[in-house]
C-alpha positions in Angstrom: 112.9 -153.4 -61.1 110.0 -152.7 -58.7 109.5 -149.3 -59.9 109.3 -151.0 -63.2 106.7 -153.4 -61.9 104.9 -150.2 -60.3 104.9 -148.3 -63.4 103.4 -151.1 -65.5 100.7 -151.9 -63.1 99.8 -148.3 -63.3 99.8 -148.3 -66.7 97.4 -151.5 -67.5 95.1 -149.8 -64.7 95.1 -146.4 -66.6 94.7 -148.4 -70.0 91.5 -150.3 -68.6 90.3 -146.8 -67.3 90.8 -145.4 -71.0 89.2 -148.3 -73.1 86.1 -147.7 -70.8 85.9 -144.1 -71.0 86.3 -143.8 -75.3 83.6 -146.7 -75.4 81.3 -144.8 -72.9 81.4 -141.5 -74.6 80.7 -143.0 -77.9 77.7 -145.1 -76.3 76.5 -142.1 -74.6 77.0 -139.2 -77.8 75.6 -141.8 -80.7 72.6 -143.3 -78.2 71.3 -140.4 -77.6 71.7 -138.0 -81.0 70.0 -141.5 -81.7 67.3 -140.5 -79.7 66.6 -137.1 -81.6 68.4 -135.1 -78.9 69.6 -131.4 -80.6 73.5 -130.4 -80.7 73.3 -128.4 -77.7 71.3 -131.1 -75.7 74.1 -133.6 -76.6 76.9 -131.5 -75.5 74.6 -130.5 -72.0 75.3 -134.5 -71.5 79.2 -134.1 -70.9 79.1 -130.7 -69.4 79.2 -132.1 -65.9 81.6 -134.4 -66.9 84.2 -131.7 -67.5 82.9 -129.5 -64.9 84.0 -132.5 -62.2 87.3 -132.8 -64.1 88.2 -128.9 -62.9 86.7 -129.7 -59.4 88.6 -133.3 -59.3 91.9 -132.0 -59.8 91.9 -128.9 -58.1 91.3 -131.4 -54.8 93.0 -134.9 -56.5 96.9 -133.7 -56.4 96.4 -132.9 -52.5 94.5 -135.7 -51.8 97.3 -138.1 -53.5 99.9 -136.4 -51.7 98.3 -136.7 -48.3 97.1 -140.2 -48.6 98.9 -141.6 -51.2 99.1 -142.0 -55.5 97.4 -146.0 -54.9 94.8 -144.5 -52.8 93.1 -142.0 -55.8 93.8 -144.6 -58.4 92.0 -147.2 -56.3 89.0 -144.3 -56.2 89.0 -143.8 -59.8 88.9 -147.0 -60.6 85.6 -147.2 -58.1 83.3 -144.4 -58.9 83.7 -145.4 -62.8 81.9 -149.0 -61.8 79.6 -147.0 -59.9 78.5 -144.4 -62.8 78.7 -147.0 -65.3 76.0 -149.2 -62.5 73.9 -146.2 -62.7 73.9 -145.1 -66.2 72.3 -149.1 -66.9 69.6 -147.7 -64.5 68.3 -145.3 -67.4 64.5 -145.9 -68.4 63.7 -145.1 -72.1 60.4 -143.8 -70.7 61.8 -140.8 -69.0 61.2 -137.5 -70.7 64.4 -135.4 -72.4 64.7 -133.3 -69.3 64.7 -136.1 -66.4 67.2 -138.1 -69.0 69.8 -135.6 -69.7 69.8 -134.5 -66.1 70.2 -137.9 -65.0 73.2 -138.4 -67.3 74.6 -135.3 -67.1 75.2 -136.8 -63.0 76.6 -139.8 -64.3 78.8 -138.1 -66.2 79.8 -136.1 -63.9 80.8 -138.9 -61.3 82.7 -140.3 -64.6 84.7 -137.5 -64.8 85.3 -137.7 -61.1 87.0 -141.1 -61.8 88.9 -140.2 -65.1 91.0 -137.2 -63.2 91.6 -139.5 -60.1 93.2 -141.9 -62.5 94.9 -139.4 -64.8 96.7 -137.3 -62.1 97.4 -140.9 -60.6 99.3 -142.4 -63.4 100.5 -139.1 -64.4 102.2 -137.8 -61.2 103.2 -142.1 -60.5 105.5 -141.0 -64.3 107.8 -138.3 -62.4 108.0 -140.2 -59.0 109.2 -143.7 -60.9 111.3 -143.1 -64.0 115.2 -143.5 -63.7 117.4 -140.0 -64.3 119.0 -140.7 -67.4 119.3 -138.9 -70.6 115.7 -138.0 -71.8 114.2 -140.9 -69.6 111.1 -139.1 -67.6 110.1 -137.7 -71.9 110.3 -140.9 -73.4 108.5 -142.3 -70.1 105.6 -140.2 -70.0 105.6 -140.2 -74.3 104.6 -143.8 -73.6 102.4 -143.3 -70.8 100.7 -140.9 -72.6 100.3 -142.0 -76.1 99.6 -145.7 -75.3 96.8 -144.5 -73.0 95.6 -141.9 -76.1 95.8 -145.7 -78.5 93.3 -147.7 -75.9 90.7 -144.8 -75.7 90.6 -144.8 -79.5 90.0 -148.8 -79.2 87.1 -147.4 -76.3 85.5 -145.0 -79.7 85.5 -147.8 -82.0 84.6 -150.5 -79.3 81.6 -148.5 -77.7 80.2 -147.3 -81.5 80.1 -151.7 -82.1 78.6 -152.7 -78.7 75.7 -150.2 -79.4 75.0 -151.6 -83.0 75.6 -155.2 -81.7 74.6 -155.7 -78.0 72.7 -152.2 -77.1 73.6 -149.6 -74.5 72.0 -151.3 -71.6 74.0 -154.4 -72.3 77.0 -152.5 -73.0 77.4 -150.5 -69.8 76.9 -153.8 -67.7 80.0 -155.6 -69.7 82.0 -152.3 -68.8 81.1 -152.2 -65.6 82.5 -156.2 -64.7 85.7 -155.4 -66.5 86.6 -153.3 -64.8 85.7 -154.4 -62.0 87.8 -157.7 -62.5 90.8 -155.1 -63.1 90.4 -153.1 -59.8 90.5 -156.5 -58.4 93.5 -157.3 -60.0 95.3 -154.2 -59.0 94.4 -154.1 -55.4 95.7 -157.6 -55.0 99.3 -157.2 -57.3 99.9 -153.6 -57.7 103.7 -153.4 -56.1 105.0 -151.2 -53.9 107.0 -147.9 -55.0 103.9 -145.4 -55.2 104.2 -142.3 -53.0 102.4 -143.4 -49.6 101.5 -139.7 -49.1 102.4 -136.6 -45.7 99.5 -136.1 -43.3 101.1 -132.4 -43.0 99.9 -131.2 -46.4 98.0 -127.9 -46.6 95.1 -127.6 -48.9 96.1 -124.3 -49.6 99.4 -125.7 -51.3 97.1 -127.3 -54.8 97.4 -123.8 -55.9 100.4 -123.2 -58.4 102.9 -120.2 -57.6 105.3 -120.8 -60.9 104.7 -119.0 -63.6 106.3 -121.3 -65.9 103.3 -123.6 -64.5 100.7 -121.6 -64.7 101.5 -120.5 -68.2 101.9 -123.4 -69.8 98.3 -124.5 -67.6 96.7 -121.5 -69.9 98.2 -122.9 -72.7 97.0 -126.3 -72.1 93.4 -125.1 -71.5 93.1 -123.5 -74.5 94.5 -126.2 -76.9 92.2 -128.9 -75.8 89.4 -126.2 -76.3 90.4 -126.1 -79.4 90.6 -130.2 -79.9 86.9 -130.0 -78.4 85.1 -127.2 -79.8 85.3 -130.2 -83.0 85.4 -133.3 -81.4 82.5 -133.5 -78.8 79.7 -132.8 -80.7 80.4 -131.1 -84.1 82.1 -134.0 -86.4 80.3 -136.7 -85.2 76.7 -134.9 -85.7 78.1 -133.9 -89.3 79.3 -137.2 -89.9 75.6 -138.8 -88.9 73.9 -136.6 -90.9 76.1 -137.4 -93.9 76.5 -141.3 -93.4 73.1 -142.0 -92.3 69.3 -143.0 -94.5 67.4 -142.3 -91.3 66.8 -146.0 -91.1 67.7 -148.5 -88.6 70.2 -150.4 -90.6 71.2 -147.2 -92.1 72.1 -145.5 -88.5 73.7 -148.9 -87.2 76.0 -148.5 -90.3 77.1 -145.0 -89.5 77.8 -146.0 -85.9 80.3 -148.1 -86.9 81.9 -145.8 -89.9 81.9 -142.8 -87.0 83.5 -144.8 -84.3 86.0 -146.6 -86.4 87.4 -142.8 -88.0 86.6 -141.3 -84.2 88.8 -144.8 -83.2 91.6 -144.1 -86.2 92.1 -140.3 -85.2 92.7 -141.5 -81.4 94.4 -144.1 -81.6 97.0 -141.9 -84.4 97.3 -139.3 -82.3 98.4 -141.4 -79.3 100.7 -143.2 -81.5 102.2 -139.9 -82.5 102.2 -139.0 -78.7 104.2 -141.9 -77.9 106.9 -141.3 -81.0 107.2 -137.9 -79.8 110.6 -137.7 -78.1 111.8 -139.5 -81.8 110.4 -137.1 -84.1 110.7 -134.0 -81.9 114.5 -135.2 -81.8 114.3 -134.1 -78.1 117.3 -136.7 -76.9 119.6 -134.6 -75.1 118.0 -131.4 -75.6 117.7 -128.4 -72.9 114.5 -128.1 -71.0 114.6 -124.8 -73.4 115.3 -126.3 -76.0 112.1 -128.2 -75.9 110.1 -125.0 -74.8 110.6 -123.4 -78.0 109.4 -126.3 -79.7 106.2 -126.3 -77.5 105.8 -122.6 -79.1 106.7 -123.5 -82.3 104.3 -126.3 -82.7 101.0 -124.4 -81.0 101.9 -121.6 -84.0 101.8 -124.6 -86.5 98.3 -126.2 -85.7 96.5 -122.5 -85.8 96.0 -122.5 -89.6 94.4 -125.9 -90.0 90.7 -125.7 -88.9 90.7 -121.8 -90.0 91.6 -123.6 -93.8 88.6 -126.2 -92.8 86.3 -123.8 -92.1 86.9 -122.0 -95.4 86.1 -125.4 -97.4 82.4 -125.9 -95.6 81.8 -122.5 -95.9 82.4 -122.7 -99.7 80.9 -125.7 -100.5 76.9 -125.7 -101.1 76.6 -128.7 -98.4 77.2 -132.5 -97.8 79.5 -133.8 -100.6 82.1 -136.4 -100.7 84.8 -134.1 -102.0 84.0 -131.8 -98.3 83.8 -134.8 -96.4 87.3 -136.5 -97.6 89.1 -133.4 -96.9 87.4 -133.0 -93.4 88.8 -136.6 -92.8 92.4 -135.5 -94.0 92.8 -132.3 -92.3 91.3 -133.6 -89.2 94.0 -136.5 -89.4 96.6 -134.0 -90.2 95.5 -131.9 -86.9 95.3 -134.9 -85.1 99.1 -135.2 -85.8 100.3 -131.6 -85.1 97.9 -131.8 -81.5 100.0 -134.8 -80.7 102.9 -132.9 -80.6 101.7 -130.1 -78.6 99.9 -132.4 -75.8 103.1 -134.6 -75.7 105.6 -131.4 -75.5 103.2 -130.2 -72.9 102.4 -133.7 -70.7 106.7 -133.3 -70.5 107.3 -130.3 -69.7 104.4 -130.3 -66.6 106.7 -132.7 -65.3 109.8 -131.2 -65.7 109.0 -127.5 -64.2 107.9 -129.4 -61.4 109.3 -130.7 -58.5 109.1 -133.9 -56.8 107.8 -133.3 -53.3 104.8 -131.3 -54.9 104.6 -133.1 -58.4 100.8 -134.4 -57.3 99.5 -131.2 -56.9 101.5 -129.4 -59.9 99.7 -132.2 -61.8 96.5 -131.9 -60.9 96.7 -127.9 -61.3 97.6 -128.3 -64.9 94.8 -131.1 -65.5 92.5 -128.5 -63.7 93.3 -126.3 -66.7 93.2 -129.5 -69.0 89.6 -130.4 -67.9 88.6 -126.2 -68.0 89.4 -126.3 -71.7 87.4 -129.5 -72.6 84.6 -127.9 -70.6 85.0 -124.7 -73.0 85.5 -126.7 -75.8 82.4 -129.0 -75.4 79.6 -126.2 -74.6 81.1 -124.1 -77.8 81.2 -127.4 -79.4 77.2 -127.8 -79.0 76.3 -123.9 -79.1 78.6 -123.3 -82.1 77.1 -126.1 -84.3 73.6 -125.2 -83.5 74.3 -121.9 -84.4 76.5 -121.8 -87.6 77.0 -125.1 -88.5 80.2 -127.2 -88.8 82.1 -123.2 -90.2 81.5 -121.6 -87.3 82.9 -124.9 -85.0 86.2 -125.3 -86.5 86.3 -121.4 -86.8 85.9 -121.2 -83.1 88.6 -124.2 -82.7 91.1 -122.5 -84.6 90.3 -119.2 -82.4 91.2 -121.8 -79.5 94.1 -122.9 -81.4 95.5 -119.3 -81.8 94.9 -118.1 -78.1 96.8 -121.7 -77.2 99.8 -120.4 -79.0 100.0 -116.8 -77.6 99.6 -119.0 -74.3 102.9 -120.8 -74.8 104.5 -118.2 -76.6 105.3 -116.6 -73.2 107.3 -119.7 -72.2 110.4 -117.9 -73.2 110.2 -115.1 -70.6 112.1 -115.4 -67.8 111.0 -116.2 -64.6 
């Protein structure tokens, strides 16, 4: 029962994390393409933010296992409120240059707090879930695509504050949430959480299993592929589609781009969290499920190649281009659920319990590396060849994903 209790105060702390982070994004990517800044500009403002995530969990897993899993989802929790204190700092009347380095900083300490919480809640999974038949999947399924369902609320929620209350007025709301949550969880969070060995090595965040490290490659290059699209791409095509140019007319597509941005989220963590169901995976092998990791990277190669084809033959914007965009999207959004819920298991179960934190953290490392990848080709690709030449590079992401996890199967 109190690992129960532990689990679900780690959850609603990791949800509250989320629902900031999708709203913050949005503010941040629709404010300033708002402002007139160029594809490339806008994906410069997350760089730092992924950047941190490879630095933050290189160090998070040993941190947690030398002081403790409360301890880094305490700090998570922490430097958000602080970035989000500091982004209501920004002054309109600053040039492009002093702004974007400025948020690019914030971002950066943002991504800081998103790892700490993620390998927090993710590593808390394997230390709390009962042995039982299929138990630690359909725990981390949950985990997972609940927290996948709130940051698609966080899309759709940041889009409406910006129409409605403005990004100034937005970041402060943020900031007092979750500041009443980290109250909350400081004062009620049980015990059960892993209170950390002063004897571990630095040198030990570094992964010697193969099976680890490959699926870690794997990993980085499927969310590369998720956001060579995502970052920057979509939601720039999207404003230039939906929007007159006017105010009313860019207020409207805020709120048409965060509710689909919202919709594809909050499906694929829904998808995430049916995984074990429609993957069938009760009582399978470890192996079992491997092969279905490998068979399900091979399936989501061919979408955005096929959604590349349609933009390139179309002769631009048109509703036929942009209602199949919307369907294939949503059908990758589906077949990516798969792969990142096959994957968030499997993490888990090739590792082992006394180093779980760092095995974690390694594999978000990787996780954060590809989002980096994904978000610079995002910017550089659109600016050079359009939306084509984005979801061509995703599905070059896609393919080197699947030769990734295609060496699952040899033996180690």
């Amino acid at each position: 029962m109190n690992a129960m209790r532990a689990y679900m105060a780690v959850t609603a702390a990791y949800w509250a994390f989320m629902l900031s982070d999708g709203a913050l994004r949005m503010l941040v990517l629709l404010h300033f393409n708002g402002l007139g800044f160029s594809p490339v500009q806008l994906a410069y403002l997350f760089l730092l933010y992924e950047v941190a995530g490879i630095v933050t969990n290189m160090a998070a897993g040993w941190i947690a296992a030398r002081f403790g899993l409360a301890s880094t989802l305490y700090a998570g929790l922490g430097v958000q409120i602080a970035a989000l204190a500091a982004l209501a700092q920004l002054d309109p009347a600053w040039s492009v240059g002093s702004s974007v380095v400025f948020v690019m900083a914030v971002q950066g300490a943002s991504g800081v707090a998103k790892d700490l919480a993620k390998m927090s809640s993710k590593s808390a999974v394997k230390v709390l879930a009962p042995e039982g038949d299929g138990t630690l999947f359909r725990w981390v399924a949950a985990l997972t695509g609940s927290k996948n369902a709130v940051k698609g609320l966080g899309f759709f929620l940041g889009a409406a504050m910006l129409g409605l209350a403005g990004f100034q007025a937005a970041v402060w709301l943020m900031a007092a949430v979750l500041a009443a949550i980290l109250l909350a969880i400081i004062l009620f969070l049980p015990a059960g959480l892993p209170k950390g060995r002063k004897d571990t090595k630095l040198a030990a965040i570094w992964s010697r299993d193969p099976q680890i490290n490959r699926l870690s490659l794997a990993r980085m290059f499927l969310f590369g592929a998720r956001d060579v699209w995502f970052v920057v791409g979509i939601p720039v095509y999207f404003q230039s589609v939906l929007s007159d140019g006017t105010p009313d007319g860019r207020r409207a597509a805020f709120f048409l781009i965060g509710a689909f941005m919202a919709a594809w989220i909050i499906g694929y963590g829904a998808v995430q969290a049916a995984a074990p169901r429609l993957l069938a995976a009760r009582g399978r092998p470890l192996e079992a499920i491997t092969d279905k990791a490998i068979t399900w990277a091979g399936r989501l190669v061919p979408i955005p190649f096929l959604l590349a084809g349609l933009v390139l033959l179309s002769d631009g914007p048109a509703a036929w281009l942009t209602a199949s965009l919307v369907a294939g999207l949503l059908l990758f959004g589906v077949v990516f659920a798969l792969n990142s819920a096959v994957h968030s298991y499997l993490i888990l179960a090739f590792s082992k319990a006394e180093r779980v934190t760092m095995d974690v953290g390694f594999y978000y490392m990787a996780n954060a590396a590809g989002r980096l990848l994904g978000t610079l080709l995002s910017g550089l690709s659109y600016q050079l060849g359009g939306l084509a030449l984005c979801l061509a590079t995703a599905g070059l992401m896609a393919l080197a994903s699947w030769l990734c996890a295609g060496r699952l199967r040899r033996p180690v």
